[in-house]
PAGUBA-453977 format. One record per residue (C-alpha): residue in one letter; x, y, z. Coordinates in pm, whole numbers. Each point is the difference from the previous one (the first is absolute). Example, Ala and Ser with C-alpha at 12.3 -4.5 7.8 and 13.67 -1.06 7.14 Angstrom:
BEGIN
 res      u      v      w
   A   1230   -450    780
   S    137    344    -66
end
This chain:
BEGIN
 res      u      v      w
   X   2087   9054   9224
   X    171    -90    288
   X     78    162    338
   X    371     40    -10
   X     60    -28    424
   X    410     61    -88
   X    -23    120   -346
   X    248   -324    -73
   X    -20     21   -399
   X    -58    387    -15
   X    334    169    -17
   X    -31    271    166
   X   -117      4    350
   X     43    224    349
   X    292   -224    106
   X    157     51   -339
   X    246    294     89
   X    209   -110   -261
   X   -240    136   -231
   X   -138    295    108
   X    196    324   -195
   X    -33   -197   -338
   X   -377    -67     79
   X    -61    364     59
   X    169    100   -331
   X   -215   -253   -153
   X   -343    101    185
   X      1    337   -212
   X     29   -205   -321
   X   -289   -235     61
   X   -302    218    138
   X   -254   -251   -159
   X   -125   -337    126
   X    -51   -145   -321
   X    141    -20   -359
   X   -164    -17   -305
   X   -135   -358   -146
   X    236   -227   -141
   X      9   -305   -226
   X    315   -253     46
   X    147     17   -360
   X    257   -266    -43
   X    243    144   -283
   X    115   -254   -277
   X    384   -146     56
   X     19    -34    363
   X    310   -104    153
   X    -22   -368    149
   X   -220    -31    311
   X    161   -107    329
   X   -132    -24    329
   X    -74    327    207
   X    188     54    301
   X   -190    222    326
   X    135     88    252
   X   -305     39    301
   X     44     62    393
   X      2   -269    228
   X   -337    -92     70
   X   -207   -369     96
   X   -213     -2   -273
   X   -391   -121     37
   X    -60   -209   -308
   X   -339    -37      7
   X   -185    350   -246
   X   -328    -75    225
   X    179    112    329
   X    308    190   -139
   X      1    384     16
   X    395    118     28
   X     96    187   -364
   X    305   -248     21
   X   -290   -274    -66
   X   -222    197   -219
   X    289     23   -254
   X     89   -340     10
   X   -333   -100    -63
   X    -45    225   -321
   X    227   -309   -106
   X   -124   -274    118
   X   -395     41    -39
   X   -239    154   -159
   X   -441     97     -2
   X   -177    119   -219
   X    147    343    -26
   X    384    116     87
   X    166    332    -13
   X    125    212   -264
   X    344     45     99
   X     21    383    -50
   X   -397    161     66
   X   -100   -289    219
   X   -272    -45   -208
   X   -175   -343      0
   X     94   -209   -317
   X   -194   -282    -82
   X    171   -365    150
   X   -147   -279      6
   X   -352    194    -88
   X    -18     88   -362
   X   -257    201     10
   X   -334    126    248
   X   -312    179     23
   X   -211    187    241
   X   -368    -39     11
   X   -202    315    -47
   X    -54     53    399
   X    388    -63     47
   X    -93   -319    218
   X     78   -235   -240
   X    342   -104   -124
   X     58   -230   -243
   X    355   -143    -64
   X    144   -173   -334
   X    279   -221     65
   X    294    -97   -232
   X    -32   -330   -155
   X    375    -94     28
   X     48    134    354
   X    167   -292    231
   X    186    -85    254
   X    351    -79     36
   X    -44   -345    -40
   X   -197     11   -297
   X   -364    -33    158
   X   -237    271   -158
   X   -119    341    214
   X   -348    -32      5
   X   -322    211    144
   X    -18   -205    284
   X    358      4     82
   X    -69    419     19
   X   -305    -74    270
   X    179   -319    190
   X    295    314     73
   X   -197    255     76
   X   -240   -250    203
   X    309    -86    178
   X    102    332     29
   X   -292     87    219
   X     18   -301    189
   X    386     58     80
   X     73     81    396
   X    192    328      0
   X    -14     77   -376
   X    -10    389     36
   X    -95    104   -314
   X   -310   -209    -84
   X   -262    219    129
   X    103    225   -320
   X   -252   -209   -147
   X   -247     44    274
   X   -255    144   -257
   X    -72   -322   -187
   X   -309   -165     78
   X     57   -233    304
   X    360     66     29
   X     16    223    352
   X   -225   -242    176
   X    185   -332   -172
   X    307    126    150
   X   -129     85    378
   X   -133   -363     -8
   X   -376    117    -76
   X    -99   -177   -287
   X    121   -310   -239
   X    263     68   -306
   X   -298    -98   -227
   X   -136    332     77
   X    254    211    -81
   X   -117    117   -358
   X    327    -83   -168
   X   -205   -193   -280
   X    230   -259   -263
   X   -235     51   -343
   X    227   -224   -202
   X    383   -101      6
   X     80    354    -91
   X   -230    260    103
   X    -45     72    340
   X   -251    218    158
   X     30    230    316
   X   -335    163    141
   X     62    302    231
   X   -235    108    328
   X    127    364   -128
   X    178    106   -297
   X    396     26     -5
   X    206    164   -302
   X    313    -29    180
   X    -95   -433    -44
   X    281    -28   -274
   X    262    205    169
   X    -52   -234    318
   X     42   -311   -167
   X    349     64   -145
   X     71    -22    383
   X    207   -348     49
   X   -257   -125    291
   X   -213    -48   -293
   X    214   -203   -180
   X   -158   -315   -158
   X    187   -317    220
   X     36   -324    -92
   X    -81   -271    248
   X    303   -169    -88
   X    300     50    170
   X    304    217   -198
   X   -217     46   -250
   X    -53    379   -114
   X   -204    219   -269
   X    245    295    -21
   X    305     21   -299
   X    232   -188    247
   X     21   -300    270
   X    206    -24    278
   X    320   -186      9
   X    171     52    276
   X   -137    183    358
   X    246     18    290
   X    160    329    249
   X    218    107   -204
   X   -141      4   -410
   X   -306    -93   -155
   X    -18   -121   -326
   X   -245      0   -313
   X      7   -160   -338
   X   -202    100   -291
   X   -348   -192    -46
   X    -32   -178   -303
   X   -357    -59     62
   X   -112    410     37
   X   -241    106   -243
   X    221    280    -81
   X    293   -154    -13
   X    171    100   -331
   X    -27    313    142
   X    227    -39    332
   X    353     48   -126
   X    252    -93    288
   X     45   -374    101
   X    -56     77    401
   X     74    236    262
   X    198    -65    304
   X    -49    235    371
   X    290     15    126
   X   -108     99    408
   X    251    170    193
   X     67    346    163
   X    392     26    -22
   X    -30    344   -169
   X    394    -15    -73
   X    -32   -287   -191
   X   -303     74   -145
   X    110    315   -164
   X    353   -172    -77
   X   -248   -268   -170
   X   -208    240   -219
   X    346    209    -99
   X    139   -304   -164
   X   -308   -108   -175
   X    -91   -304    221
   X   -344    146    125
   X   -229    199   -283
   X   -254     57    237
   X     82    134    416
   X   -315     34    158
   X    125    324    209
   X    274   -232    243
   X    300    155    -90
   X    260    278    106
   X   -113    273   -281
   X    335    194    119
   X    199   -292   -204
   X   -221    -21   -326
   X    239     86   -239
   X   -293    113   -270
   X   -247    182    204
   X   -228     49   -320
   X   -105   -352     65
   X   -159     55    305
   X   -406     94    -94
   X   -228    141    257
   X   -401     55     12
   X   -249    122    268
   X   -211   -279     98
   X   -337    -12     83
   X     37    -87    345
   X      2    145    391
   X    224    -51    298
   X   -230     82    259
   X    -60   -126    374
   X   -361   -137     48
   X   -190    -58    352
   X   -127   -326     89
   X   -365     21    138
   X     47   -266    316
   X     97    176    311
   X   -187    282    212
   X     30    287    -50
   X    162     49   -333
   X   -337   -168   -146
   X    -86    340     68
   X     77    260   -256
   X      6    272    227
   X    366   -142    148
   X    140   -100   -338
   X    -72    342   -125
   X    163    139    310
   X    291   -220    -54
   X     58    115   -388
   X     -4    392    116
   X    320    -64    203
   X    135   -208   -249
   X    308    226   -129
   X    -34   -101   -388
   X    331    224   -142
   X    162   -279    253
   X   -153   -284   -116
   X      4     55   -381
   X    321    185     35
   X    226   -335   -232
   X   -262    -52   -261
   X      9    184   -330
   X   -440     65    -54
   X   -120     50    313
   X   -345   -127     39
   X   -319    187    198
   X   -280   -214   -176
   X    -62   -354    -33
   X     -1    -30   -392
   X    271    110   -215
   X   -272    210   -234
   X    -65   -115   -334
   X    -89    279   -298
   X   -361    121     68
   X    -14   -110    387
   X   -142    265    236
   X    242    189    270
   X   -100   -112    342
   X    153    135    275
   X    303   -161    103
   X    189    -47    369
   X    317    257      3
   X    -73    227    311
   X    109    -96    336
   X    -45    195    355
   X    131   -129    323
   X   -242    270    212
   X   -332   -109   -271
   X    136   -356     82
   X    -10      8    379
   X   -354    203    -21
   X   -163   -319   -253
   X    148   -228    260
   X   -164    183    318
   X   -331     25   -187
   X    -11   -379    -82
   X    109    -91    390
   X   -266    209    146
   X   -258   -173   -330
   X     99   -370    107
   X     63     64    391
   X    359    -21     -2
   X    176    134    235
   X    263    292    -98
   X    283   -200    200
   X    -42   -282   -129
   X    258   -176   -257
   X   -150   -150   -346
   X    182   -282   -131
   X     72    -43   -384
   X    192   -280   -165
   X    149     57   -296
   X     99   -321   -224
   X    341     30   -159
   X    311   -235   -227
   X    270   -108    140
   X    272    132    -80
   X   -178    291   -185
   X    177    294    150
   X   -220    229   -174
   X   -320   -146    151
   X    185      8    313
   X     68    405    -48
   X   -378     62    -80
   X    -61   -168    344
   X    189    176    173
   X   -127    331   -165
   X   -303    -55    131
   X     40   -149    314
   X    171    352     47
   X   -269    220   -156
   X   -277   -150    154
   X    147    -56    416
   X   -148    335     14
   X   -349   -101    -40
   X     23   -248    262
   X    115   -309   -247
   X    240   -246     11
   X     85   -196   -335
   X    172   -304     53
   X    117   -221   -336
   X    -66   -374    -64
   X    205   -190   -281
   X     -7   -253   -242
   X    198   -131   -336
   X    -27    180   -294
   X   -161   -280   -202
   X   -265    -60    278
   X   -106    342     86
   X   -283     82   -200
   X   -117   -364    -29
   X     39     54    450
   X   -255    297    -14
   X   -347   -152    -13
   X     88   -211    364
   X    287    272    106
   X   -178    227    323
   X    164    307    -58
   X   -131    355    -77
   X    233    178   -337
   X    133   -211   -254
   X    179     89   -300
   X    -77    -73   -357
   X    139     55   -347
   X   -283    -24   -321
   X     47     19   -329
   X   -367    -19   -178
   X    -84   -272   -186
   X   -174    182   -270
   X     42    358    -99
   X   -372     88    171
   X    -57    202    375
   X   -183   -365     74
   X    332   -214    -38
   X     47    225    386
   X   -295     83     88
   X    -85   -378      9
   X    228    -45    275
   X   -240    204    279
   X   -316   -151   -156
   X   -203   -192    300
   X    -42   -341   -176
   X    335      2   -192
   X    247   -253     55
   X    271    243     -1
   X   -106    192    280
   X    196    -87    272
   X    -68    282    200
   X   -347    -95     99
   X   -118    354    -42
   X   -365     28   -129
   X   -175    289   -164
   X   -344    -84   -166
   X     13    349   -164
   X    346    -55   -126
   X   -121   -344    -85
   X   -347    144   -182
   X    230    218   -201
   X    219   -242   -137
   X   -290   -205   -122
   X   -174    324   -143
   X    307     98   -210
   X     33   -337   -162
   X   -365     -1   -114
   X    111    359   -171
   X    151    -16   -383
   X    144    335     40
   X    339    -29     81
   X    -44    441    200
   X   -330   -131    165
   X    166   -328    150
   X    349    166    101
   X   -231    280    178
   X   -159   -288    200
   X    295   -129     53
   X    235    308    149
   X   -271     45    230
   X     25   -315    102
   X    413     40     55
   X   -114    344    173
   X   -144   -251    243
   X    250   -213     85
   X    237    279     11
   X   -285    175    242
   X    -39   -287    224
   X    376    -35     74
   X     64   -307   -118
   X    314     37   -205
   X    313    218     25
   X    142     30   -354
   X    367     19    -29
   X    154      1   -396
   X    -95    -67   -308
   X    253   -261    -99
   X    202    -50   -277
   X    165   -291   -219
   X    367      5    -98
   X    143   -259   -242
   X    369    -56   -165
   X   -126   -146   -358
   X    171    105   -346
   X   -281     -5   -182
   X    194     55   -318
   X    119   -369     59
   X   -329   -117    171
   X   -340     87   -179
   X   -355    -88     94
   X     90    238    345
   X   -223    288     81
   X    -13    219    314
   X   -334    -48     96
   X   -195    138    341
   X    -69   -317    168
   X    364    -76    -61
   X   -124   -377   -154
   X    212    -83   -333
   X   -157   -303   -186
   X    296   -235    -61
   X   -159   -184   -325
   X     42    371   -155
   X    417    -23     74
   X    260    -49   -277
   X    351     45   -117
   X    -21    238   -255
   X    340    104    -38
   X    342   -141    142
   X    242    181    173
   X    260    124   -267
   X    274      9    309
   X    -21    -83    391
   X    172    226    214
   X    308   -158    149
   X     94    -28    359
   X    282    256     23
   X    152    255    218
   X    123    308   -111
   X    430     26    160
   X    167    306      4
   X    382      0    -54
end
């Protein structure tokens, strides 16, 4: 779904010390990725509904779902918008939205949409099949929107969006006011799962006007409110009156807040040492990397021959050393996805003889000092750790790493225009497929902002998503991640995952989930606190 550059809604990241001997208990518990399907079920004689109260980490928040891509956002927007599909909150599954129903055309490149007749906007005005195309036509047309070449594979839709041909030429065909047609260069199963993704939201052209089961009330630095929609399709169904973020990272307060029943929900900013009832805190593995990535700008590390080189002296018991799953590939595997092999040795002497080879293969001299930039957060001392790391394992090969800076909220929007050499990035997929990563190395995608190209990575991408067998396309695509992984491109770091304080005996409609996104319409009070803990301490006499 999103890339998740400081994991600021997942609970449970490397700077989360706090954390970490719970989160290892809990790891042995939770060895799967996903649970089983799930249906809300909204039990008869519910307590009375009141507004939801989340506590979230400070973060500026993008409000715009065509340019957005933090989890912080992505979870705000399962609230405030809506496409044709959205998530299941437990299996990730995708649940039909807006869309009622489809159907795929014997050749696969045909999709044909049937919209819900009383779908409408916030302000009353109906959701109709052009509204879906004027989004997605948007979508494509949007300047730094990095998810819309996930739709590259409609008709027209690559070429609309690199300025190559009109928008009437992208085959995203209106029929009638409620069917909508999609025709696809190549065909795509994973279509559905893609379009529960919030950049595909439909958007009104009105301002403050939404499709989702809430609207926003209030937006500033320090909470964010929503109110229930009374104009949802689905309405009946969404139980709580609104939802308010609270944003703030005093873990003291935040875990005095959530002991006295003033936050349900803590989004993983708190002091776990002072949660009275650590039952409440629920953890998952995510589908998701840490990993370091190298940007494909400046001479010589275009050159895999010197990455590679660099990654042998990398030493990776060091640099994985606070995280709980250690990570040597680039995807977290699903069930049924091929072993490739991963990066876990390391050899100083193997190191210094890959670096002499590629000198003498490019003509540079053995004396000669190679310069590498490495882009960090302020303020992040653990980014700041990894740099020095390496600047230390890698002087001996004749390298000298220097760091560069910027805010947390502007780093990964910085990277595109930023000249340095190793950046760091945080993903969580956006759909439980190999593609919702692999898409982020593909040569045309608009997620790749490492500018590294690979037309037989590329070709095998597009081969696997012609396949219908789900063993055929994830062999394609491992040995596509064996290329990446080949090419030294990456340098995987941990699997990450979530961490949330939420009594879900009190709370329902919550489900740990691997892409750590909750739906909020799916949220409810189903049972009220028979006592709140009081504010005492214990005196001796």
């Amino acid at each position: 779904m999103d890339y998740d550059g400081l994991a600021v809604c997942s609970g449970i990241d490397h700077n989360s010390g706090l954390w970490r001997t719970e989160l290892k208990k809990s790891i042995l518990a939770q060895v799967v990725l996903f649970l089983a399907g799930t249906t809300v079920f909204f039990a008869e004689n519910l307590p009375e509904q009141r507004v939801i109260n989340i506590s979230v980490s400070n973060h500026v928040y993008n409000m715009d779902p065509m340019t957005a891509a933090y989890t912080a956002e992505a979870e705000l927007f399962t609230g405030l918008y809506e496409g044709l599909f959205s998530y299941d909150p437990a299996n990730l599954n995708p649940i039909p939205a807006i869309c009622t129903s489809y159907k795929i055309s014997r050749d696969k490149k045909r999709w044909t949409f049937n919209l819900r007749q009383n779908a409408a906007f916030s302000d009353g005005t109906p959701i109709k099949a052009q509204d879906v195309k004027d989004s997605w036509i948007t979508l494509l047309s949007t300047k730094n929107a990095p998810f819309a070449s996930l739709i590259d594979s409609i008709t027209g839709a690559q070429e609309f969006r690199e300025g190559r041909l009109a928008a009437d030429k992208v085959r995203i065909d209106v029929r009638d006011e409620h069917t909508l047609v999609v025709h696809l260069k190549e065909p795509m199963g994973h279509l559905a799962k893609i379009l529960c993704h919030h950049a595909f939201s439909i958007i009104s052209p009105k301002k403050d006007v939404y499709s989702g089961p809430f609207v926003l009330k209030k937006a500033d630095s320090s909470e964010i409110m929503l109110e229930k929609n009374s104009n949802y399709w689905d309405h009946e169904n969404v139980k709580i009156p609104g939802i308010t973020f609270h944003i703030g990272d005093d873990y003291a307060e935040n875990s005095f807040k959530f002991n006295t029943g003033k936050f349900d929900w803590v989004c993983g900013n708190a002091d776990f040492s002072k949660i009275i009832n650590k039952t409440k805190l629920q953890m998952g593995a995510e589908f998701g990397t840490v990993y370091l990535f190298f940007k494909m700008q400046n001479y010589p590390w275009t050159q895999k021959e010197f990455r590679n080189a660099l990654i042998e002296a990398v030493p990776f018991d060091e640099l994985r050393k606070n995280f709980s799953i250690h990570a040597e590939t680039f995807i977290n595997p699903l069930p049924g996805y091929p072993s490739v092999t991963g990066i876990s040795d390391w050899d100083l002497s193997d190191a210094k003889e890959m670096m002499s080879k590629a000198r003498k293969r490019y003509g540079i001299g053995e004396d000669e000092k190679l310069q590498i930039v490495f882009a960090v957060i302020s303020g992040d001392e653990h980014l700041k750790a990894w740099g020095e790391l390496l600047k230390e394992a890698w002087a001996p090969l004749g390298v000298e790493l220097t760091m560069q800076n910027t805010t947390a909220d502007r780093y990964n929007s910085s990277i595109p225009a930023w000249n340095a050499d190793l950046f760091y990035y945080s993903w969580i997929g956006d759909f439980a497929d190999p593609l919702a990563f692999l898409e982020l190395f593909r040569g045309n995608s608009s997620l790749n902002v490492s500018r590294w190209i690979n037309a037989e990575y590329d070709d095998l991408l597009v081969n696997a998503m012609r396949l219908e067998n789900t063993e055929e396309q994830y062999r394609l695509m491992a040995k596509a991640e064996q290329i990446v992984l080949d090419d030294g491109v990456i340098i995987p770091v941990s699997h990450p995952v979530s961490g949330h304080l939420i009594d879900t005996e009190i709370i329902g409609g919550w489900k740990t989930n691997a892409l750590d996104v909750h739906p909020l319409k799916y949220l409810y009070i189903k049972e009220t606190p028979r006592m709140k803990i009081p504010n005492l301490v214990k005196h001796s006499f």
